[in-house]
C-alpha positions as CSV (number, residue, x, y, z in Angstrom):
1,X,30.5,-11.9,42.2
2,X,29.7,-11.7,38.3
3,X,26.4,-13.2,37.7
4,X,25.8,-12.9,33.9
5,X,25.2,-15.3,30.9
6,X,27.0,-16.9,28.1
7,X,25.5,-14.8,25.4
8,X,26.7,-11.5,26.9
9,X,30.3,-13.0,27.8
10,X,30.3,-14.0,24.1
11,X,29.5,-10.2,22.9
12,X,31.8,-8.7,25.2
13,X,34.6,-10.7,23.6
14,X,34.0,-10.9,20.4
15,X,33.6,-15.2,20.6
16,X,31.9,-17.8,19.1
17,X,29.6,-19.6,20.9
18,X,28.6,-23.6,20.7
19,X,25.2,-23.2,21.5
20,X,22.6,-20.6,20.8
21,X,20.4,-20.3,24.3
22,X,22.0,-18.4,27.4
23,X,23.4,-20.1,29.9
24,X,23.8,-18.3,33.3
25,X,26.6,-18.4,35.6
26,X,27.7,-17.2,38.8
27,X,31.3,-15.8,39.1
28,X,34.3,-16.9,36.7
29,X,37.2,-19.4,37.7
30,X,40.9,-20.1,36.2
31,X,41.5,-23.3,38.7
32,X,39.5,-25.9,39.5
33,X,40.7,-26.4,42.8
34,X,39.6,-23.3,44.1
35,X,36.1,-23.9,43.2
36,X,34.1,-23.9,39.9
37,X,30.7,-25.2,40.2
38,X,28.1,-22.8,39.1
39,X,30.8,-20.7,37.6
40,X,32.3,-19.9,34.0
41,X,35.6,-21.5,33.7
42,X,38.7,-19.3,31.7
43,X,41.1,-22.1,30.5
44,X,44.1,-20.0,30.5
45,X,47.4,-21.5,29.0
46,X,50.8,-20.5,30.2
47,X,54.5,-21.2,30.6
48,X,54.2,-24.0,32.3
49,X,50.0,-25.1,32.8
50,X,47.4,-25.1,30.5
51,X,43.9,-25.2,31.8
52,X,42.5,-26.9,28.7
53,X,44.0,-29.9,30.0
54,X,41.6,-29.7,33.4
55,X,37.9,-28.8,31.7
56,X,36.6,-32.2,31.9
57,X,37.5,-31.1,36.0
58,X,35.9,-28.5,35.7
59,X,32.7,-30.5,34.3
60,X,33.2,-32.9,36.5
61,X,32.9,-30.4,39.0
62,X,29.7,-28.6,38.1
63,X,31.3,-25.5,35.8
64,X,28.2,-24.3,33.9
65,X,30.4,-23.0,30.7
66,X,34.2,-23.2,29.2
67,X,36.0,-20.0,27.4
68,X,38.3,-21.5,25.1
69,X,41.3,-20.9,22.5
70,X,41.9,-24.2,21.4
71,X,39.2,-26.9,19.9
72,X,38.3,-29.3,22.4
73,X,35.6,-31.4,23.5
74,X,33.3,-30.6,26.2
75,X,29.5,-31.5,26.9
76,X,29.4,-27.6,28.7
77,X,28.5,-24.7,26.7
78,X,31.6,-23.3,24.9
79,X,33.0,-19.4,24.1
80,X,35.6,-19.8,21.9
81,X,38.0,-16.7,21.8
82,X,41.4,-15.5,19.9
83,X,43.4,-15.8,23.6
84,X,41.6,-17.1,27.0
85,X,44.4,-14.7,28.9
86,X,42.9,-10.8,26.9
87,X,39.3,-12.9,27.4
88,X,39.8,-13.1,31.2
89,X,41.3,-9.5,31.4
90,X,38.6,-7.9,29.5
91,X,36.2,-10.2,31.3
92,X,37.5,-8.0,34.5
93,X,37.2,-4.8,33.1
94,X,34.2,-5.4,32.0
95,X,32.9,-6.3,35.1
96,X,34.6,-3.4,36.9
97,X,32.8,-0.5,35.1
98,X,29.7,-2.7,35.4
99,X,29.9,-1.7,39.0
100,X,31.8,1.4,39.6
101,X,33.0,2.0,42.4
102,X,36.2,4.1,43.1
103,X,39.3,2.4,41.9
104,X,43.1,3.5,43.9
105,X,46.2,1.9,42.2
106,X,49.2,1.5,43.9
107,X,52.6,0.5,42.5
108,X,55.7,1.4,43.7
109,X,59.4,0.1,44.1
110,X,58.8,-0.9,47.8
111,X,55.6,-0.1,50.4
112,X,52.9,-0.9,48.2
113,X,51.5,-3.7,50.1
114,X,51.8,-1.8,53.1
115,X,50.5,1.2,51.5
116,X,47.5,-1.1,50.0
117,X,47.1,-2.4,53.8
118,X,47.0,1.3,55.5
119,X,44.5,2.4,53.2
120,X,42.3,-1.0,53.2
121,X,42.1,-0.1,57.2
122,X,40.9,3.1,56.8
123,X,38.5,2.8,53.8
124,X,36.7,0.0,55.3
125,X,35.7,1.6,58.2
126,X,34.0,4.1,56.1
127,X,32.4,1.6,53.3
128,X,32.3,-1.6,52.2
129,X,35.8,-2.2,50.1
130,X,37.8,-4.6,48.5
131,X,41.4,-4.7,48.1
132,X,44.0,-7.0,46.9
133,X,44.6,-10.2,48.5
134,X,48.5,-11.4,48.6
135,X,50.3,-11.1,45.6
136,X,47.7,-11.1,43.4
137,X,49.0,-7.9,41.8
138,X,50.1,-9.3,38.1
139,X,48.5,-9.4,35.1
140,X,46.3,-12.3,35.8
141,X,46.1,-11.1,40.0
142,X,44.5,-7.9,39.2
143,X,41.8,-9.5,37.0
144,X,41.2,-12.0,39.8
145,X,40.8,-8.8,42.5
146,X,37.9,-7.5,39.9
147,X,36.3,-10.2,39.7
148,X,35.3,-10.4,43.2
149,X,33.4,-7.0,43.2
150,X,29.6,-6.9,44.5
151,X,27.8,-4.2,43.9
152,X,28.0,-2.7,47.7
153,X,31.8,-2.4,46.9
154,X,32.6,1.6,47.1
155,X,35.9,1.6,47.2
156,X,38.9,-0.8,45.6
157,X,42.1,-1.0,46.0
158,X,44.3,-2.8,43.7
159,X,48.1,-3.2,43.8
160,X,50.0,-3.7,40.7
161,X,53.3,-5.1,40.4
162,X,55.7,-5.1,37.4
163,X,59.0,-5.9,35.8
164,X,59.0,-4.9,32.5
165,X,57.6,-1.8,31.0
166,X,54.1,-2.1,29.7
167,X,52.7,-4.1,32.2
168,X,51.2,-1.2,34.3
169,X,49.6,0.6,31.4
170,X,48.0,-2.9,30.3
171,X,46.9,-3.2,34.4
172,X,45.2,0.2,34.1
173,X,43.4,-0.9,31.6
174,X,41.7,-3.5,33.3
175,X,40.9,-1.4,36.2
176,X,40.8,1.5,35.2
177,X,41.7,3.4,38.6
178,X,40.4,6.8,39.5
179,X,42.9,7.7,42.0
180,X,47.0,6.4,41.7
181,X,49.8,6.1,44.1
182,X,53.6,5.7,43.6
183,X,55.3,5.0,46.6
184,X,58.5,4.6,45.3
185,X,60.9,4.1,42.0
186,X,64.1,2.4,43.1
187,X,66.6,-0.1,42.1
188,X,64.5,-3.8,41.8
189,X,63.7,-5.2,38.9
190,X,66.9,-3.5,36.8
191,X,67.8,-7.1,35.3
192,X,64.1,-7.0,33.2
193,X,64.0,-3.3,32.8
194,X,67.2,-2.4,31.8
195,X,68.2,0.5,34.0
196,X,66.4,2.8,36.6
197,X,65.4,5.6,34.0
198,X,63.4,2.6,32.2
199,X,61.8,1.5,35.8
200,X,60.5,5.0,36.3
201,X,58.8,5.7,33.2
202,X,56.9,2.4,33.8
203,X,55.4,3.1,37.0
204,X,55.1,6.4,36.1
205,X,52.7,4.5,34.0
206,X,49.7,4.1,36.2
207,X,49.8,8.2,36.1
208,X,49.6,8.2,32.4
209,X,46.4,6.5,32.4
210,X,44.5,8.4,34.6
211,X,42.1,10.8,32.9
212,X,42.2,14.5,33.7
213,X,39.8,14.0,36.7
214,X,41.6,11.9,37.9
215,X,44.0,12.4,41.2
216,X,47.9,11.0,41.3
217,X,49.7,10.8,44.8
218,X,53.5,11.5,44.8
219,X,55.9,11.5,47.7
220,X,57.6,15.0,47.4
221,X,60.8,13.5,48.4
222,X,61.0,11.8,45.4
223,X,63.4,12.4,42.8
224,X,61.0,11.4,40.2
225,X,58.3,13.6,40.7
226,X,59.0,16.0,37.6
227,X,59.2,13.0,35.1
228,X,56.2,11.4,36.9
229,X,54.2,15.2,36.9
230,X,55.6,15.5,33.0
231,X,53.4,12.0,31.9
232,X,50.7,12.6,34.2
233,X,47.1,12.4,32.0
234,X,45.5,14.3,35.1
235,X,46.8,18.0,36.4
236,X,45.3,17.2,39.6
237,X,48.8,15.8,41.6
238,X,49.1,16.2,45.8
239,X,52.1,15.5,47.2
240,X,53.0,13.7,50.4
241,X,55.9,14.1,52.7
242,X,58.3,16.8,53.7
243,X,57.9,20.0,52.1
244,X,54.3,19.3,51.3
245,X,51.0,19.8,53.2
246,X,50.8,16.4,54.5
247,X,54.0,14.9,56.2
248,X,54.8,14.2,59.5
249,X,56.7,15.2,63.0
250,X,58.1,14.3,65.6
251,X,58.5,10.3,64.7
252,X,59.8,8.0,67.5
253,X,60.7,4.5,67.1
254,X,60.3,1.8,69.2
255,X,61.1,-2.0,68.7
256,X,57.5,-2.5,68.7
257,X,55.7,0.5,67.1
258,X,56.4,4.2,65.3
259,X,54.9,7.4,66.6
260,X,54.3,10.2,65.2
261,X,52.1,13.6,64.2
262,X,50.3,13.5,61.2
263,X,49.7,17.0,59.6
264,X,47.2,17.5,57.1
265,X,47.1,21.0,56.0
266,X,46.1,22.9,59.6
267,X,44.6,20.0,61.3
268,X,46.6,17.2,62.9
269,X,46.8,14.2,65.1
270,X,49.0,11.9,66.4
271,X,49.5,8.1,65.3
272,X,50.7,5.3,66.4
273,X,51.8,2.5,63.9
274,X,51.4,-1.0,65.0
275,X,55.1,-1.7,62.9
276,X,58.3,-1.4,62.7
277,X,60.3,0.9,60.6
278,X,61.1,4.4,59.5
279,X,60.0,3.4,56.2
280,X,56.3,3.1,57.3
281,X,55.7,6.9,57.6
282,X,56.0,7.3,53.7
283,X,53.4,4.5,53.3
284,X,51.4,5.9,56.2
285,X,50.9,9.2,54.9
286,X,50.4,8.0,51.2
287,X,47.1,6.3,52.8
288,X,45.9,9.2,54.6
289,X,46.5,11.6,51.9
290,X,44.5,9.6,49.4
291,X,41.6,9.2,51.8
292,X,41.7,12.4,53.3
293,X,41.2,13.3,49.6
294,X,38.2,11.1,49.3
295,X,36.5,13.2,52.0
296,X,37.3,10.6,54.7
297,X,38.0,12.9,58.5
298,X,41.1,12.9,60.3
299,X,39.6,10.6,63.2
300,X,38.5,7.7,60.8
301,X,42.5,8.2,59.4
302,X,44.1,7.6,62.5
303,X,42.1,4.7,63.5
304,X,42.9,2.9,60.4
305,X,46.1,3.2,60.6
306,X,46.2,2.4,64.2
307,X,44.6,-0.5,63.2
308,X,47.1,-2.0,60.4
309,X,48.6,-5.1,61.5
310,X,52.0,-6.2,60.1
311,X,52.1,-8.7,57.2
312,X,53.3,-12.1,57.6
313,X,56.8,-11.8,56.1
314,X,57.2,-8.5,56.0
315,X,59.4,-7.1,58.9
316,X,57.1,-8.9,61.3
317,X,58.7,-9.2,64.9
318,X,58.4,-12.9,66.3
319,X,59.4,-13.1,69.8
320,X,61.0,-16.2,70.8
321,X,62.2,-18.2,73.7
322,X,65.6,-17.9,73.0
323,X,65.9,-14.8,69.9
324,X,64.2,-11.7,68.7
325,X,63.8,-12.5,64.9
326,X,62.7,-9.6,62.2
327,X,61.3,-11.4,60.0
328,X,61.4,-9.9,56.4
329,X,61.4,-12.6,54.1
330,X,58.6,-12.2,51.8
331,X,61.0,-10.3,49.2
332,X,64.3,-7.6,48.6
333,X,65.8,-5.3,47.0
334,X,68.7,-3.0,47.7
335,X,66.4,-0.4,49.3
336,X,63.9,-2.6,51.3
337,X,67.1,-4.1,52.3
338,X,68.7,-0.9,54.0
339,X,65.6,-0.4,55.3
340,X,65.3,-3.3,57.2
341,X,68.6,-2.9,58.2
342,X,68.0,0.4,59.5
343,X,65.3,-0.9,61.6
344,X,67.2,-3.7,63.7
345,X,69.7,-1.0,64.5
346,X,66.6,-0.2,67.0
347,X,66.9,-3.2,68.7
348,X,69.4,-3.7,71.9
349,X,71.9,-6.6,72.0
350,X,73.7,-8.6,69.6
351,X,72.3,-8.3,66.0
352,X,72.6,-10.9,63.2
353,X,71.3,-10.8,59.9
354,X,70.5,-13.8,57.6
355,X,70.6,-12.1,53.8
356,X,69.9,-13.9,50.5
357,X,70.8,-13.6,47.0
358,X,68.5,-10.3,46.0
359,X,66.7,-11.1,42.7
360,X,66.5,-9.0,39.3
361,X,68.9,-6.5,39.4
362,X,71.1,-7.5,36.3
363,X,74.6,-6.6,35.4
364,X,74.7,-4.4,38.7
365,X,74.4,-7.6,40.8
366,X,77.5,-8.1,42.4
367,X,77.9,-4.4,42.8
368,X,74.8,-3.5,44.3
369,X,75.1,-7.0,46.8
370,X,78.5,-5.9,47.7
371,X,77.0,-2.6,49.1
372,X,74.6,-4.0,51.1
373,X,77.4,-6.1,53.1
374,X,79.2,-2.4,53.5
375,X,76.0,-1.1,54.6
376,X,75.2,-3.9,56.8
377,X,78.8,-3.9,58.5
378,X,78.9,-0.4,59.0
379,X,75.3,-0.3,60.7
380,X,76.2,-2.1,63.8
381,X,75.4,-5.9,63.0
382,X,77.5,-8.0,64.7
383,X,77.5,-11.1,62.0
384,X,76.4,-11.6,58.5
385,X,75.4,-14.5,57.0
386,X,74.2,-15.5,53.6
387,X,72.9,-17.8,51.0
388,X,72.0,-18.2,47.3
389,X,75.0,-17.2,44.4
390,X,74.8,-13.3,44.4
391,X,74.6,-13.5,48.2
392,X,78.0,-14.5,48.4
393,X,79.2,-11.3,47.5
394,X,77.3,-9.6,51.1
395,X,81.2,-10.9,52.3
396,X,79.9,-12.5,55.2
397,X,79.8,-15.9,56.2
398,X,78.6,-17.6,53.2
399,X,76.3,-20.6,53.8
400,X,74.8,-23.2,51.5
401,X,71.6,-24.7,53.0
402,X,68.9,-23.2,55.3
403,X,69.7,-26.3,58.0
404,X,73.4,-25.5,58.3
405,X,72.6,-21.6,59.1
406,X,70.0,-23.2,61.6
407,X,72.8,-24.7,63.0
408,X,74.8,-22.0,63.4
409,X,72.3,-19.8,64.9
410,X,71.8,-22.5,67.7
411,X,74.9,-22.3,68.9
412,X,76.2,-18.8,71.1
413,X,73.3,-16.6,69.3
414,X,70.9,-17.1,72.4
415,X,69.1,-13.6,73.1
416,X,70.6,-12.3,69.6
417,X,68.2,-10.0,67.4
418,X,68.0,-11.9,64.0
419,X,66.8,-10.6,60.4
420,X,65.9,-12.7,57.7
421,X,65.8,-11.3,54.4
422,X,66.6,-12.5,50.7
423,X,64.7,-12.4,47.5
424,X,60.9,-14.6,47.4
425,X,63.0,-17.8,45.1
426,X,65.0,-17.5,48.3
427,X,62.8,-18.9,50.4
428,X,64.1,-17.9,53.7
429,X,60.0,-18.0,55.0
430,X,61.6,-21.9,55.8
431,X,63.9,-20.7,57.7
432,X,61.9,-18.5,60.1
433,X,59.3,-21.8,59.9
434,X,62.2,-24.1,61.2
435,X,62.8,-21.3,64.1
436,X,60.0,-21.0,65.3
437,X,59.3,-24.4,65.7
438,X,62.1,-25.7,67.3
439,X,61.6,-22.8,69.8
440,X,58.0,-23.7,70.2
441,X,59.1,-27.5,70.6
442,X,58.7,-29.4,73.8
């Protein structure tokens, strides 16, 4: 947690301050219901919020100072700044080479969560680490992430999303990572950037700032490497996957876990993945090659992993009285979505999928939905159904409220395997909610 004073906050950004004797503070807050007392409060203004409108809250609630853009009243100590959002990020930043520890980045198409989660598991059992919570993975997430380092932090993992160019390099500037990872550059997001050459230039931009001792991670399967190698600031780049010198064998599936034998250089071990999917390898072995890079043994690697625990949302198996349901609901895009298809093919019995409208993906839209209700036919499930505009175009049966598909499931779907996928606007989460709680009803 920052503990620091108004006087140094005020030099690192440049800002005016309303009183001339330091004021301390423990930690920094952008929402007063979350907790501000004894804190410095950021009143950041966005599309629709604007914290100036909650300080006397956050006096209320025993904030010991206010950064500000706009001229307000306030009996706390103020730091007036240009714009509250650059104060907060370089607030971060700041605060992250104050402590130093060893930054990983991870972006990526699909998997970086996952990813982010595998390597958590390992790292921790070797030091104390921090590592992004949810989605905080944006432009005001990753600041948040920072802000939470102590000094007996030795390792942090932080996640960055994006959907328009720009965003990662202005991420990496805030964190300033030591070690990067792309996972993946694929098809989501082409509405904001435009088309895929555009997407993969921008995550190629967490390469770009590394320094040259830095280390980048790249899947050697991917058809991006050259482009990503080309930007890379560091020459220091080990590849992951087939063809490479840590990729894996033998990989069984169950419908409750993966196998399989991970090879690093000459040694190797085998794994078993508490998840679901073919997909996981890739992320799996993006973790172990980053920490068996940071000196951490083969042993301490598969007991991470082993240890990784699905994500609520994201292909998580709920077992229930009356259906198997897989559910994936926490986001989509045209490969996560033939991903997850691929994986109910596992299952035995009858197999239904629930798909929604996939977000983001521009003029291609219709197209790109259109293929996924090919895919999905031609992969063995039994019935389609959908929701949300685009969804339509899946060609199953098209639904147009979560209660009526409930409905439908109730009826002749007993002992059926079910996915549930769509976009996050979506919000097919309620669905598996309603689910489960009719099964768990008396």
């Amino acid at each position: 947690m920052l503990l620091s004073n108004t006087q140094e906050i005020a030099n690192v950004l440049n800002g005016s301050l309303s009183v001339d004797r330091k004021i301390y503070f423990e930690g920094v807050s952008t929402d007063t219901r979350s907790g501000v007392e004894g804190k410095l409060f950021v009143a950041l203004e966005g599309a629709h919020f604007d914290g100036h409108d909650f300080i006397k809250v956050a006096e209320d609630h025993g904030a010991k100072a206010i950064i500000t853009h706009k001229d307000i009243n306030s009996t706390l100590p103020l730091i007036k700044v240009v714009d509250t959002e650059k104060a907060y990020q370089k607030i971060a930043a700041f605060h992250r080479k104050s402590y130093g520890p060893i930054v990983i980045a991870i972006t990526g198409s699909n998997g970086k969560t996952s990813t982010k989660n595998m390597l958590n598991s390992i790292l921790q059992l070797k030091a104390p680490t921090l590592s992004t919570e949810g989605n905080f993975n944006n432009h005001l997430g990753v600041p948040k992430t920072l802000l939470n380092l102590k000094k007996n932090h030795q390792f942090c993992i932080i996640e960055m999303g994006a959907n328009h160019q720009n965003e990662i390099s202005l991420l990496c500037n805030i964190a300033n990572p030591n070690l990067a990872i792309i996972t993946n550059a694929n098809n989501a997001h082409l509405g904001e950037f435009g088309n895929l050459k555009n997407l993969v230039e921008a995550k190629g931009e967490i390469f770009e700032s590394l320094s040259k001792d830095g280390i980048a991670f790249i899947n050697n399967e991917s058809p991006h490497k050259k482009i990503w190698r080309k930007i890379s600031g560091t020459q220091e780049i080990i590849f992951f996957g087939n063809q490479s010198a840590i990729y894996a064998s033998n990989i069984q599936q169950s419908t409750e876990d993966i196998n399989f034998q991970l090879n690093i250089g000459e040694n190797k071990i085998n794994i078993t993945l508490k998840l679901i999917g073919r997909h996981q390898v890739d992320n799996a072995l993006a973790a172990a090659a980053c920490a068996s890079e940071l000196g951490i043994g083969l042993e301490i690697i598969k007991d991470g992993l082993e240890n990784t625990i699905p994500e609520k949302g994201r292909l998580e198996l709920i077992e229930l009285e009356n259906f198997t349901l897989l559910n994936d609901s926490y986001n989509a895009n045209p490969h996560s979505m033939k991903a997850a298809i691929d994986t109910i093919k596992n299952f035995p019995g009858k197999k239904i999928a629930v798909l929604g409208s996939m977000d983001e993906l521009g003029k291609d839209s219709i197209k790109l939905h259109q293929e996924i209700g090919e895919y999905a036919k031609n992969s063995g499930i039994e019935k389609l159904f959908s929701i949300g505009k685009d969804a339509k175009h899946y060609q199953g049966d098209h639904f147009q409220d979560v209660q009526s598909i409930v409905n439908t499931l109730s009826r002749n779907n007993q002992k059926s395997v079910i996915l549930v996928k769509g976009s996050r606007m979506m919000e097919l989460n309620k669905l598996v909610d309603i689910l489960v709680n009719s099964q768990n009803s008396p």
